[in-house]
DOKOLLO-231736 format. One line per field, with one value per residue (C-alpha): residue number from 1; x, y, z. Coordinates in steps of 0.05 Angstrom, whole numbers, plus 32768, in hexadecimal, padded with zeros to 4 digits. Layout:
N
seq: (NUM, ...)
u: (X, ...)
v: (Y, ...)
w: (Z, ...)
This chain:
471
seq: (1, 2, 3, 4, 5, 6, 7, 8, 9, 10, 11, 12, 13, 14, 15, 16, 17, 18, 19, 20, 21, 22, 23, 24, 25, 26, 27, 28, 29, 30, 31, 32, 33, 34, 35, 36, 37, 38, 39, 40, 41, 42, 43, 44, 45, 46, 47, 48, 49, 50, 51, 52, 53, 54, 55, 56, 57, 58, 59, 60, 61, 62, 63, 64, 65, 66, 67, 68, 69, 70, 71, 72, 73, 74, 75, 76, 77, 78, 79, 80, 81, 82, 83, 84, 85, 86, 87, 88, 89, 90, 91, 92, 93, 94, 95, 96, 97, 98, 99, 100, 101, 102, 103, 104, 105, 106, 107, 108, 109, 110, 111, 112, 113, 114, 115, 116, 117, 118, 119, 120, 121, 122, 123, 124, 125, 126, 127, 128, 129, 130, 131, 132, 133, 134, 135, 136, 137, 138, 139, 140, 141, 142, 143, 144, 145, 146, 147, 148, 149, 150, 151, 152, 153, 154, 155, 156, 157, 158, 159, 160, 161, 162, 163, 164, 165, 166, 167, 168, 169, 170, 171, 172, 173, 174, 175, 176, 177, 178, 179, 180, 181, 182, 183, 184, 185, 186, 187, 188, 189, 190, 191, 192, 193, 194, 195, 196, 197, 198, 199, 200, 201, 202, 203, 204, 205, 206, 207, 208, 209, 210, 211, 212, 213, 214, 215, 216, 217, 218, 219, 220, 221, 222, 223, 224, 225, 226, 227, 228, 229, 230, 231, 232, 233, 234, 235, 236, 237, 238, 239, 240, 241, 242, 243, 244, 245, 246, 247, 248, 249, 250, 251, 252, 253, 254, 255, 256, 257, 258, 259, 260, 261, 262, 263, 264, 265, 266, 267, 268, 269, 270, 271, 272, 273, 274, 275, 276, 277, 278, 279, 280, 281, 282, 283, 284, 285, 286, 287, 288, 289, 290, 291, 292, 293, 294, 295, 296, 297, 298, 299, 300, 301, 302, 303, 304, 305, 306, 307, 308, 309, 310, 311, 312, 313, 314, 315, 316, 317, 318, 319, 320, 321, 322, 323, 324, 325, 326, 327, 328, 329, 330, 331, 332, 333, 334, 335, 336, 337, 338, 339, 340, 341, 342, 343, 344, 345, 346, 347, 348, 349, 350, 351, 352, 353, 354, 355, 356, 357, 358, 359, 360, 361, 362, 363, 364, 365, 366, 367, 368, 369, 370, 371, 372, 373, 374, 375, 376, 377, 378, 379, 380, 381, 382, 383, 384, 385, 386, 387, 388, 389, 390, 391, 392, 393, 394, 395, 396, 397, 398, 399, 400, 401, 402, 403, 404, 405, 406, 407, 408, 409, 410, 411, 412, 413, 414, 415, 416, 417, 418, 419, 420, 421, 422, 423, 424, 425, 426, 427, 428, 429, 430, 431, 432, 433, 434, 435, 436, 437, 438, 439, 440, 441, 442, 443, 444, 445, 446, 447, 448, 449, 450, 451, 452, 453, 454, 455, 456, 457, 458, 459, 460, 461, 462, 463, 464, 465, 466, 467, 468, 469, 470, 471)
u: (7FF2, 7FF7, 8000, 7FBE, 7FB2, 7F86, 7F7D, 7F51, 7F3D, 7EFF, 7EC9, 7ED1, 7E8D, 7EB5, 7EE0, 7EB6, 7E7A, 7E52, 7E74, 7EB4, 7E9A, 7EB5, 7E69, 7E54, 7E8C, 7E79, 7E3B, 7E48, 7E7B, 7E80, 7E9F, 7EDD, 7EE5, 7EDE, 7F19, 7F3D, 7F29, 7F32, 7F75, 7F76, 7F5A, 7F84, 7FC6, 7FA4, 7F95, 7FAE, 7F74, 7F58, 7F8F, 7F60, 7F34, 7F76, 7F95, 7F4D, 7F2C, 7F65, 7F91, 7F58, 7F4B, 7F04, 7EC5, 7E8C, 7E4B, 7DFE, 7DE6, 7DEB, 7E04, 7E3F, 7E60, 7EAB, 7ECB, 7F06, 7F37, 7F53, 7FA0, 7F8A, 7F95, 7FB9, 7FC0, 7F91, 7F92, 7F83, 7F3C, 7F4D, 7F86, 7F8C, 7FD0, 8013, 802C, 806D, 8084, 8061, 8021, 7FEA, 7FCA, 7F8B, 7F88, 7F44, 7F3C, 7F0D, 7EF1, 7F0A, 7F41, 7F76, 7F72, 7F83, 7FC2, 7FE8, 801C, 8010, 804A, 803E, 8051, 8096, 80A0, 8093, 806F, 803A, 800B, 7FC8, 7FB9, 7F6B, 7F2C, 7F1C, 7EDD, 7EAA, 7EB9, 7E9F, 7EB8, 7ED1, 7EF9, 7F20, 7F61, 7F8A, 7FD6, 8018, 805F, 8081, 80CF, 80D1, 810D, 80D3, 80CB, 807F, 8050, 806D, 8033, 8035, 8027, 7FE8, 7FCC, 7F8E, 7F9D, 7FDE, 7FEA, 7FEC, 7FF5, 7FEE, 8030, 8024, 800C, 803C, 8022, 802F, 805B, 8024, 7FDA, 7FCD, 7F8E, 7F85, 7F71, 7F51, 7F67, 7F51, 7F36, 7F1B, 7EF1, 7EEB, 7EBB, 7E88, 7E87, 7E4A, 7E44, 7E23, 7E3E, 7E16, 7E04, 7E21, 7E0D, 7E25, 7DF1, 7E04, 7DE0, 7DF0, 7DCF, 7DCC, 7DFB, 7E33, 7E7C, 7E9A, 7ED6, 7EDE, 7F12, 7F31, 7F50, 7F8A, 7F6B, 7F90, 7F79, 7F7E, 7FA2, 7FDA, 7FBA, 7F9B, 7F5A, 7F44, 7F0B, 7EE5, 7EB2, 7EA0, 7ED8, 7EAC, 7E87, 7ECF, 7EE3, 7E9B, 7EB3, 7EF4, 7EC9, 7E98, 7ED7, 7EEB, 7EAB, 7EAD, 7EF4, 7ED2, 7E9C, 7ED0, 7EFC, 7ECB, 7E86, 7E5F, 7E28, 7DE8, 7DC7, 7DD7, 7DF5, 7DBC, 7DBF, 7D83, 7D81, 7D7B, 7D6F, 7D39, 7D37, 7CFA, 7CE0, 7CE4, 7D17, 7D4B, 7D98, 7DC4, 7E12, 7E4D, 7E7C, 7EB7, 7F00, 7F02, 7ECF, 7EDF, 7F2A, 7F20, 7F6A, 7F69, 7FA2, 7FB8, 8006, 8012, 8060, 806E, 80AE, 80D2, 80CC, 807B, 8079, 80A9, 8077, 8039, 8053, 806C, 8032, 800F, 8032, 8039, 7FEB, 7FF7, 800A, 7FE4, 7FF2, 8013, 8035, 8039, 8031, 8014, 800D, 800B, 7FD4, 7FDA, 7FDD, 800C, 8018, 801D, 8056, 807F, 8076, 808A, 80C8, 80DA, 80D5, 8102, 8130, 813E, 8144, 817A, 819F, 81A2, 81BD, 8208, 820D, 81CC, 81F8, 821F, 8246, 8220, 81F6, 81C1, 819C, 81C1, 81BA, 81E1, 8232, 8252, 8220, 81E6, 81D6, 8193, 816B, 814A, 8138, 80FE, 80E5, 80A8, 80B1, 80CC, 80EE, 80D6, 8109, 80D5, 80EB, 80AF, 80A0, 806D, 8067, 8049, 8008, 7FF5, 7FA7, 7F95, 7F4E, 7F75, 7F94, 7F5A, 7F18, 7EDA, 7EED, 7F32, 7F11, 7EE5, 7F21, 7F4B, 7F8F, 7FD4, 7FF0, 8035, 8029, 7FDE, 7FD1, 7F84, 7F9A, 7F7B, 7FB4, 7FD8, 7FAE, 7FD2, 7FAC, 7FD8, 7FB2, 7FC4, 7FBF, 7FDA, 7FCB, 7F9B, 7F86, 7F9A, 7F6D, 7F84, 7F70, 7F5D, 7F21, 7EEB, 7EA7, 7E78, 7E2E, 7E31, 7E18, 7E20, 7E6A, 7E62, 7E29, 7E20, 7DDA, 7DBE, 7D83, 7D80, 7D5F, 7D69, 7DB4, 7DC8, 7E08, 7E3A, 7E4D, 7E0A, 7DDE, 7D9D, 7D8B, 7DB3, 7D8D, 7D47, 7D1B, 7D15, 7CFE, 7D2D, 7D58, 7D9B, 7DA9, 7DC5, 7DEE, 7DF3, 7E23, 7E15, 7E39, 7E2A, 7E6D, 7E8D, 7ECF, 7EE6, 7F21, 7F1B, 7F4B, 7F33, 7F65, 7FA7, 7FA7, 7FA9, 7F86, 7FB9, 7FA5, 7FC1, 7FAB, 7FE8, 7FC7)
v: (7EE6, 7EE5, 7E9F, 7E85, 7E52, 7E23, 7E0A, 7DD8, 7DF9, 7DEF, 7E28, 7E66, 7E94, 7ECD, 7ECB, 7EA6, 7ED3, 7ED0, 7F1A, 7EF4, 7EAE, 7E9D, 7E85, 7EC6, 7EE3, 7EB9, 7EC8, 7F13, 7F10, 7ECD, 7EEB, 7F03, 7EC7, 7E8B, 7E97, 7E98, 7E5E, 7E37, 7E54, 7E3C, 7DFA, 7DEC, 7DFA, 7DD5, 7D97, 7D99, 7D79, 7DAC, 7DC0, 7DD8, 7DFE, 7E1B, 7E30, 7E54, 7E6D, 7E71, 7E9B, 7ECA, 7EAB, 7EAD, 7ED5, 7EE5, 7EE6, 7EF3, 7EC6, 7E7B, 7E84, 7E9C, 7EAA, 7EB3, 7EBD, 7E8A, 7E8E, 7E4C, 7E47, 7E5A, 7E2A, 7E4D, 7E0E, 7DEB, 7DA1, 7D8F, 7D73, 7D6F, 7D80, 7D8D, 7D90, 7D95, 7DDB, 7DBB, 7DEC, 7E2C, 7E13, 7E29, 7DEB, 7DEF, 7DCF, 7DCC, 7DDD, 7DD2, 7E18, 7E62, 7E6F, 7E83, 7EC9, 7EDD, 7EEB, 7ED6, 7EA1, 7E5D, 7E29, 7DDC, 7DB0, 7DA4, 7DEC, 7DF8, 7E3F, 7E4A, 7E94, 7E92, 7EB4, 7EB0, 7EBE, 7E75, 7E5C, 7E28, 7DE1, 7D9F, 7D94, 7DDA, 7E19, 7E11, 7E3B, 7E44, 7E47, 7E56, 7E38, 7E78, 7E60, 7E52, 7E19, 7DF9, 7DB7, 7DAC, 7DA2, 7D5D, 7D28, 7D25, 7D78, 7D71, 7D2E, 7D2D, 7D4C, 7D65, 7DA7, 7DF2, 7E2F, 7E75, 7EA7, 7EE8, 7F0C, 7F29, 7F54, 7F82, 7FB1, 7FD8, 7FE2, 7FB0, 7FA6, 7F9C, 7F5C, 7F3F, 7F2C, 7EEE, 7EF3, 7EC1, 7ED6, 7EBF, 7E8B, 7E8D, 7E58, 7E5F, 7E2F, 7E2E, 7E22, 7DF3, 7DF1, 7DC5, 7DB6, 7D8C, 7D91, 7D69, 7D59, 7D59, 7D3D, 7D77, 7D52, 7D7D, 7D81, 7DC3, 7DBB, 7DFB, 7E11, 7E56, 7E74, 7EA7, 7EC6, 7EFD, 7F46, 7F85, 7FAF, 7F73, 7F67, 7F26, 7F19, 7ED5, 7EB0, 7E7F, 7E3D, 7DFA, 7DBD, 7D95, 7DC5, 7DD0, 7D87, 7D8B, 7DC7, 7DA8, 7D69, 7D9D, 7DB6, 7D73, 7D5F, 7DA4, 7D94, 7D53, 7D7B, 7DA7, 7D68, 7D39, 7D5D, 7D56, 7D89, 7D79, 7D9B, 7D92, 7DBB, 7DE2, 7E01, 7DCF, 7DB0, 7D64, 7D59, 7D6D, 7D67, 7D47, 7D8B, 7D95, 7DC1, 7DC9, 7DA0, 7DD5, 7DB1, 7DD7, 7DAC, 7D94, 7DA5, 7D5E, 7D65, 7DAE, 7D91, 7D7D, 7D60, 7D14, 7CE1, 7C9B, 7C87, 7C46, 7C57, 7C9E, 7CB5, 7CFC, 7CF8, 7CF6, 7D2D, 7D5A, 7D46, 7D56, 7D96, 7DA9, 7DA0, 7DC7, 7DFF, 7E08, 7E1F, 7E47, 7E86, 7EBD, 7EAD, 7ED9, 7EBA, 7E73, 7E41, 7DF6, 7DC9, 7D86, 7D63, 7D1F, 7CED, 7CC3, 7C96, 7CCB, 7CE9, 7CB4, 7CA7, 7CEC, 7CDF, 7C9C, 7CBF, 7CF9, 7CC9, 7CA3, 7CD7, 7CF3, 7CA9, 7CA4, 7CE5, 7CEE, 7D3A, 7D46, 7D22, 7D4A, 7D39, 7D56, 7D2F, 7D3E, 7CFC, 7CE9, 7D01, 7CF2, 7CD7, 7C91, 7C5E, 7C8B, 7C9E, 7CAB, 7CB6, 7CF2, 7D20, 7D13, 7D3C, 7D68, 7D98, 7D97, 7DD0, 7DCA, 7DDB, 7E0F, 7E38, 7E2E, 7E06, 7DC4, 7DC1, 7D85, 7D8A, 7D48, 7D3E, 7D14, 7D07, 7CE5, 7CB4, 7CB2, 7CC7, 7CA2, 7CA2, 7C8A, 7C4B, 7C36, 7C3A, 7BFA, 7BE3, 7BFF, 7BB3, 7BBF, 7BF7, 7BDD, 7C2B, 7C43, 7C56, 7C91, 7CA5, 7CA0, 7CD2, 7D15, 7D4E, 7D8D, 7DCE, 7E08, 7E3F, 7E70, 7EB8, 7ECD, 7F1C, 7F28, 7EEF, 7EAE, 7E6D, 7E44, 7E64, 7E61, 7E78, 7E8B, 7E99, 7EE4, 7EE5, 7E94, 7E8E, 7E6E, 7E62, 7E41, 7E3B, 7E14, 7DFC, 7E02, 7DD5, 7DC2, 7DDD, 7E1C, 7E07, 7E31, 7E6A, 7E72, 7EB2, 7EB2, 7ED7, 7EA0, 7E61, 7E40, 7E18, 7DD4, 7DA5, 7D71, 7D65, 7D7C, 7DAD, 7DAB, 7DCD, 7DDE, 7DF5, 7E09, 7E25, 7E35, 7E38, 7E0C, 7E0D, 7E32, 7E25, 7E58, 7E3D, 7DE7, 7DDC, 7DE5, 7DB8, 7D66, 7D30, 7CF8, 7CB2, 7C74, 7C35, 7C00, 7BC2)
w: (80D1, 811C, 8142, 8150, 818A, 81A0, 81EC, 8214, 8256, 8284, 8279, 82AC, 82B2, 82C3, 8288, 8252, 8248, 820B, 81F5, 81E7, 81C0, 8182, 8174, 817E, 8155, 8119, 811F, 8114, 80E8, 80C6, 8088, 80B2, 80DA, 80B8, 8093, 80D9, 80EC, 80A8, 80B8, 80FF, 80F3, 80B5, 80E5, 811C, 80F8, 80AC, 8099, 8069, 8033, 7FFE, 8036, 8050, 8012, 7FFB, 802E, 8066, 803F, 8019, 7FDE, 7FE5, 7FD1, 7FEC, 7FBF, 7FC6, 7F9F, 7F9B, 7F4C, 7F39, 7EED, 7EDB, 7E9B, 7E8C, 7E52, 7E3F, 7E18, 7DDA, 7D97, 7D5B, 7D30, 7D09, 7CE2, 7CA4, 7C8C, 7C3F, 7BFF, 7BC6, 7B9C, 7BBE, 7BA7, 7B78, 7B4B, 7B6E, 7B5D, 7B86, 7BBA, 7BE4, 7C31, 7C50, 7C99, 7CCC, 7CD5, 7CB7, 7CF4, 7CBE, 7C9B, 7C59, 7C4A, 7C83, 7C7C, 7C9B, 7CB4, 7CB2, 7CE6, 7CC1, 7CB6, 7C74, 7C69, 7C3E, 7C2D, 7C21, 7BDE, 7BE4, 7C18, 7C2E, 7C0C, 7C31, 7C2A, 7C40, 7C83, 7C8E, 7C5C, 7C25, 7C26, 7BE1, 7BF7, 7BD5, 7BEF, 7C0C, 7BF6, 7BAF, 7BBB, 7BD8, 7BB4, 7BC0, 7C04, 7C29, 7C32, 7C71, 7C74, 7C48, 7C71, 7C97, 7CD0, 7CC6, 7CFD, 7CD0, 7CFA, 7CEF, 7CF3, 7CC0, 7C90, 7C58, 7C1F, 7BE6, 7BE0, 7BCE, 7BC8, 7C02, 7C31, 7C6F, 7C8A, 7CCD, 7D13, 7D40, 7D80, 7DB7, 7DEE, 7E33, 7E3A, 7E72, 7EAB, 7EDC, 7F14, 7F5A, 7FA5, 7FD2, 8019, 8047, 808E, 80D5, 8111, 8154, 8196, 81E5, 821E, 8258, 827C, 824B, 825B, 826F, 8243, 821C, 81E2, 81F2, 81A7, 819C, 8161, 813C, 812C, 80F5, 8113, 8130, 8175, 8187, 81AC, 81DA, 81BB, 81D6, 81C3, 81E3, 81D8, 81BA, 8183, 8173, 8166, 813C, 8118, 8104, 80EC, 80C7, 80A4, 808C, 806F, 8050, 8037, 801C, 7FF4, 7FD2, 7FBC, 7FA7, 7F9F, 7F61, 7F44, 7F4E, 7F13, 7EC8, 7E89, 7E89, 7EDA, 7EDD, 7F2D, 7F25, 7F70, 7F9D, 7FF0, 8013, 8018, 7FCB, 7FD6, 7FA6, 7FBA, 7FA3, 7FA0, 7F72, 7F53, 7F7E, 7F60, 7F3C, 7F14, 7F05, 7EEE, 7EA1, 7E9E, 7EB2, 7EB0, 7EDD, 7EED, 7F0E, 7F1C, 7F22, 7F03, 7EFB, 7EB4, 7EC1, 7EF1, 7EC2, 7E81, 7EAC, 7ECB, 7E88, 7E68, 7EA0, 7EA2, 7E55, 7E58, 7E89, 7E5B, 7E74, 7EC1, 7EF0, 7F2A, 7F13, 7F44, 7F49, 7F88, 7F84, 7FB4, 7FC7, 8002, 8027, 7FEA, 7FBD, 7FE3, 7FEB, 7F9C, 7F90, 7FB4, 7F9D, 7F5A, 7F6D, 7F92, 7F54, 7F24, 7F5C, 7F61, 7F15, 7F03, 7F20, 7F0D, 7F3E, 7F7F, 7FAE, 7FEB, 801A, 804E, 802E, 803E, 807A, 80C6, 8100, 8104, 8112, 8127, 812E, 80E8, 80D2, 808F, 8075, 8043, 801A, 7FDB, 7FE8, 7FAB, 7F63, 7F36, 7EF2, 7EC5, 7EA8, 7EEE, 7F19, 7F54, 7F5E, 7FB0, 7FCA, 7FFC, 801F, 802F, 805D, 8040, 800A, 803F, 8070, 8053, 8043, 7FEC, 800A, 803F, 7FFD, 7FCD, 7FB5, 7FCF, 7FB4, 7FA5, 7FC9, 7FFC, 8017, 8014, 7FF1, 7FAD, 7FBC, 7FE3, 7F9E, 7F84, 7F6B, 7F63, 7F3B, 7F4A, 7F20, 7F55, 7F34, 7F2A, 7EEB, 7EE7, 7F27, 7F46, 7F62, 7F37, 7F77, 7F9A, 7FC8, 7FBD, 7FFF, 7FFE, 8022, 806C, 806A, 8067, 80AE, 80D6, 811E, 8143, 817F, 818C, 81DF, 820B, 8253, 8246, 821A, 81F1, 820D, 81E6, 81C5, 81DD, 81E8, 819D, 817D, 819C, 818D, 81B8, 81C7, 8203, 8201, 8236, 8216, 81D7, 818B, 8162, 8122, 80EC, 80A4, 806C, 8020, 7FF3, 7FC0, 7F9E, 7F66, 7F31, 7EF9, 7ECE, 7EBF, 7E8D, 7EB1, 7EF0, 7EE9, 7F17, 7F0C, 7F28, 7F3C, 7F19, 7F36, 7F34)
């Protein structure tokens, strides 16, 4: 993408007109340009990771409705335990294991947990707490079923089905099908107010175009240190915001015009996957991104980023940093570490991304609202660092690539991907034409900003919001 630019000049009438505002621009096409200027301001600033790494590089929809449904496919389960025995199978004598539901078909061959393979000879039959399968060891060395194979809850899984040489039937497949999420974006909105007395501070933008040009945008200085507020509280809502209706699609929450408060869920309460650390360690991280990416079998493009603040950087580090000290084979002779010669040295190199030994890559993403937000302000005290443990927080997003669509997405209400109105008094806000203000008599004007989205992670089971809980 072409280098975009912002820059603080004073406003000219003979080059600013109301043909060449970036208000004006959204306004017309707010489905093209937000994404620019997620991009712009997530460059600018660096405040909005999640925004810039949805919306700012295209991963993001546009819907008419304020309702959407997706079809997810979870790692699917081919084992089952035990409920109840009977018999343990010595001598080739048949044996009976009860299981939960009728997930096994006749006559495949089943494997317990210690290996030992067993066909079933029989349809299951309905049993108390589940079916009743009538099994046969496979190797007739076998002694007899081990205890531990035929205990309550003891793991069977499913590998084969061998039959007769002749005369056989044919038997049945398993399937799953995608379940169906449905969940709804929310509208969130920023207004501000100006005497008429109004600076005439202006930001001019470099903005980038389809066929490689660029064009100059423009929009008051101070509704673009708003906007870049309006992002971060819009960055808050897709962290931290919670649903506001129930299992059902049932709204819980009304305005005080009776109008429905329509909020999607933010992306932790969309993560299922929840664990706590107090000292990070390599052997962690390689257990959690193991664990990760193991259910992550039908992804294309496999990739997970690891969110987090200050402290959770410099934990990440001290992790890699040991696991680098303690293990000889891992140190080189280069200056990796050190900078500089004789008695001006210096330290660097610190670890911002991890190779799994599975072959993919964990890159680490620092967010500010972690370190410097309102959830962080409220949060307790790391005990050594002084730092909210909020800043501790690591977030592993699964963003990679399922049917050809990116994991991590936003979700835009068509036509209200971005909107910007004033309300004009004494002053028009500059930038604004006349079609796009309303009328007031106060001495001065507002502004207001407003946009329905919410965040989208299609696949809940494979990212991890690991917190700290040092005390």
């Amino acid at each position: 993408m072409a280098l975009m630019q912002v820059l603080k000049t004073y406003y000219n009438d003979q080059q600013m007109t109301d043909t060449n505002s970036l208000v004006n621009a959204l306004m017309e096409k707010p489905e093209e340009l937000s994404p620019i200027i997620t991009h712009l301001a997530g460059r600018e600033e660096k405040k909005f990771p999640l925004s810039f790494l949805t919306e700012g590089v295209g991963n993001t929809k546009s819907i008419d409705r304020f309702e959407y449904e997706y079809r997810v496919k979870t790692h699917e389960v081919n084992v089952r335990p035990v409920v109840a025995n009977a018999g343990n199978g010595a001598g080739g004598a048949m044996f009976t294991l009860t299981f939960p539901d009728k997930w096994f078909i006749f006559p495949y061959t089943l494997v317990s947990q210690t290996g030992l393979l067993a066909r079933i000879m029989e349809q299951p039959v309905p049993d108390a707490g589940g079916y009743k399968y009538t099994l046969k060891l496979v190797s007739p060395d076998a002694a007899n079923v081990p205890s531990e194979d035929r205990a309550a809850g003891a793991l069977w899984g499913m590998l084969y089905a061998n039959v007769g040489i002749d005369f056989s039937r044919g038997n049945a497949s398993n399937w799953t099908a995608p379940g169906l999420v449905r969940s709804k974006i929310g509208t969130i909105r920023k207004s501000y107010h100006f005497s008429g007395n109004a600076k005439d501070y202006v930001a001019q933008f470099t903005l980038p175009m389809r066929d490689g040009q660029t064009t100059k945008l423009w929009m008051d200085y101070e509704e673009y240190r708003h906007m870049l507020k309006f992002k971060e509280e819009c960055e808050m809502y897709y962290w931290y915001g919670a649903k506001t209706y129930d299992d059902n699609g049932v709204n819980q929450m009304l305005d005080e015009n009776g109008q429905p408060v329509l909020s999607g869920p933010g992306l932790f309460e969309q993560i299922i996957n929840k664990d706590t650390y107090s000292t990070l360690t390599q052997a962690k991280i390689e257990d959690v991104i193991g664990d990760l990416f193991y259910g992550m079998t039908d992804a294309t493009d496999k990739q997970v980023t690891l969110y987090t603040g200050i402290g959770g950087a410099r934990e990440f580090d001290k992790a890699m940093r040991s696991y680098y000290t303690s293990n000889p084979y891992l140190q080189t002779t280069q200056p990796t570490f050190i900078t500089g010669s004789g008695r001006n040295l210096g330290i660097t190199g610190y670890f911002t991304s991890y190779d799994h030994i599975d072959g993919h890559r964990v890159n680490v993403v620092k967010v500010p609202l972690f370190d410097h937000g309102p959830v962080a302000q409220a949060s307790k005290k790391h005990p050594e660092s002084g730092l909210p443990l909020e800043s501790y927080r690591m977030v592993f997003v699964d963003q990679s690539s399922y049917d050809g669509e990116n994991n991590l997405q936003m979700i835009n209400k068509k036509g209200r991907e971005m909107l910007r109105w004033a309300v004009a008094g004494s002053v028009v806000p500059k930038g604004f034409a006349s079609s796009d203000t309303r009328a007031s008599d106060i001495d001065g004007a507002s502004v207001h900003m407003l946009k329905t989205a919410g965040i989208l992670l299609r696949r809940f089971d494979t990212s991890l919001d690991l917190q700290c809980v040092a005390s």
